[in-house]
C-alpha positions as MATLAB code, in Angstrom:
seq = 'XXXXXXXXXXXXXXXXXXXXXXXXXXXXXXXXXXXXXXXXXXXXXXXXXXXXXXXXXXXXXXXXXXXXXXXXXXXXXXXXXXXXXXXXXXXXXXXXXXXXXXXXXXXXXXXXXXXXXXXXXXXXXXXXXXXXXXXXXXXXXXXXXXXXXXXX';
ca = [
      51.586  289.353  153.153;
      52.630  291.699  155.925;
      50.626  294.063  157.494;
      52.905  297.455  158.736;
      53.254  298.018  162.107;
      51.866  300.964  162.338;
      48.389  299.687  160.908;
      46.760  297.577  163.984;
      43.474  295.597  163.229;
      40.926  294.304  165.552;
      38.896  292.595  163.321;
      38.774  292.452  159.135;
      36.263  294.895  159.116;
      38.584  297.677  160.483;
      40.564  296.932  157.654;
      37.996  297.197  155.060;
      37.069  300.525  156.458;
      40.855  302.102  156.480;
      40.678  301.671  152.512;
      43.446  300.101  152.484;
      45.314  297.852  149.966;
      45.374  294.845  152.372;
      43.693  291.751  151.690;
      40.254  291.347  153.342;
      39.131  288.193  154.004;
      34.707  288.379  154.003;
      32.555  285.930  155.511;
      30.527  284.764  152.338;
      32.842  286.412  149.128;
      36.246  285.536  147.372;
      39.581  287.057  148.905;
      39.559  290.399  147.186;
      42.078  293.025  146.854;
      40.609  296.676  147.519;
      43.064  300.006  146.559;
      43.170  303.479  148.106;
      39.987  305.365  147.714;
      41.645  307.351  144.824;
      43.873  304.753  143.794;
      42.292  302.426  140.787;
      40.118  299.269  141.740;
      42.144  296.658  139.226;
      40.609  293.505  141.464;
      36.974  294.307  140.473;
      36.636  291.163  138.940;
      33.740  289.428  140.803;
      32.377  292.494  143.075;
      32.392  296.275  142.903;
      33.086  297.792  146.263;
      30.838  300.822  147.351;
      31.597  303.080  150.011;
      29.125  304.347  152.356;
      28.794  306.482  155.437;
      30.923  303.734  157.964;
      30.577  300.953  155.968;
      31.443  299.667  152.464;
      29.223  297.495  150.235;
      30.215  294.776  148.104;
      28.132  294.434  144.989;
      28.548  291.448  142.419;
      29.028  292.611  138.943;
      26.325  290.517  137.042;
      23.960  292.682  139.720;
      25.054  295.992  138.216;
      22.497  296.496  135.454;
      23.434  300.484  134.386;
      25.335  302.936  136.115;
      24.212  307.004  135.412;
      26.959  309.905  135.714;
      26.014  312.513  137.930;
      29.196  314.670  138.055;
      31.594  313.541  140.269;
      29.317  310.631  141.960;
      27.666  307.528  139.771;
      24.352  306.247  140.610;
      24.872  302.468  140.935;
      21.518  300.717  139.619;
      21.818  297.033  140.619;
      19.363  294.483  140.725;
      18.335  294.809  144.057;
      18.451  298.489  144.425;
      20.723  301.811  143.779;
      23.784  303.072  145.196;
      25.226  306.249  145.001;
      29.091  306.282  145.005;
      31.762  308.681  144.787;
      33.897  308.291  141.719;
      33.537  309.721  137.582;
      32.136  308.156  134.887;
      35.198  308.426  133.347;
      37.672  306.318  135.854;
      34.956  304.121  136.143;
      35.196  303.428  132.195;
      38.403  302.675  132.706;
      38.393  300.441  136.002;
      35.357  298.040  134.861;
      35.964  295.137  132.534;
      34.909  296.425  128.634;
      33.876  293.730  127.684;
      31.027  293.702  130.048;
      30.478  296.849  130.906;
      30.539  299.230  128.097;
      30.240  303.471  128.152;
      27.030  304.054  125.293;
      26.395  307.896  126.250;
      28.722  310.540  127.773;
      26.075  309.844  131.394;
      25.771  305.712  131.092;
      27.476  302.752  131.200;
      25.601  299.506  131.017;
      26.202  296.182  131.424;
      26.170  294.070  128.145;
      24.551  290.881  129.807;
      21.447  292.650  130.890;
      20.778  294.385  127.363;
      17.150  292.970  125.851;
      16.653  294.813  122.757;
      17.936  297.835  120.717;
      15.250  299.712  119.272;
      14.902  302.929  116.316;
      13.505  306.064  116.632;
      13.121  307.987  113.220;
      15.108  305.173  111.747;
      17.966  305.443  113.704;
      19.364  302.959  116.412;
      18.891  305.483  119.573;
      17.646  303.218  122.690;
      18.660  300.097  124.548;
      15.922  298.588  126.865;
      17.066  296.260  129.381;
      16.199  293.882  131.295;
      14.470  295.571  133.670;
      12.237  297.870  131.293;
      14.339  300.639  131.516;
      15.311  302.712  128.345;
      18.734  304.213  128.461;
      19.441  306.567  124.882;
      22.375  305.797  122.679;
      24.819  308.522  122.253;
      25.713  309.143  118.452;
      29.589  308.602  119.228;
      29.161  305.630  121.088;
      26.712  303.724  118.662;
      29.827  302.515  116.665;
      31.569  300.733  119.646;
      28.093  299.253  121.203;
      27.244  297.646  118.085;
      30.902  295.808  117.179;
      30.789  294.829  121.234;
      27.583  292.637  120.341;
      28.563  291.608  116.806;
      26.128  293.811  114.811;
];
């Protein structure tokens, strides 16, 4: 790969912060490939990459337990903690892998590996409790598509 001339590095962290679509090579994670800040995120195969004021995390996917909608940000709830990050629901749908990380109301996505139980209220499949305790509801149009993504 060549770098342009016009982009100068002094270390790999000044090219993690330009947001650029150069490789980055980290200390303790795989080579990955991170696009423009508006551009999509097709690498996120192993780590989701969240910016922050001057700096930009790297979270591993199995940590991601649910991420909540919030208008144009996403709350980020991972295992060890929550992250807020700039970006919609929506692209995010369409960035993560579906079949682990599936949209089941118009404000969550959650991750299919850290689902525990589905439970009824007034007879009708409405909640999914994690791991964690936490109780996200089921939204009516996206009951359908949760249930054939676990075999049910």
């Amino acid at each position: 790969m060549t770098v342009p001339k016009s982009v100068l590095y002094k270390n790999s962290l000044d090219a993690l912060v330009t947001y650029s679509a150069f490789r980055v090579f980290l200390p303790y994670h795989p080579v990955e490939t991170l696009m423009e800040r508006d551009g999509p995120f097709k690498a996120m195969k192993r780590v989701f990459p969240v910016r922050s004021v001057g700096k930009i995390e790297l979270i591993p996917l199995e940590e991601i337990c649910w991420i909540k909608g919030a208008a144009n940000y996403v709350e980020i709830h991972a295992e060890n903690g929550k992250y807020m990050h700039r970006e919609t629901l929506h692209n995010l749908t369409q960035q993560l892998d579906p079949s682990i990380f599936l949209r089941i109301h118009r404000s969550a996505i959650v991750n299919l590996n850290h689902i525990k139980e589905i439970s009824s209220e007034l007879g009708r499949f409405s909640l999914v409790t994690l791991r964690d305790g936490t109780e996200l509801k089921i939204g009516n149009g996206y009951r359908d598509t949760l249930f054939s993504a676990l075999n049910l």
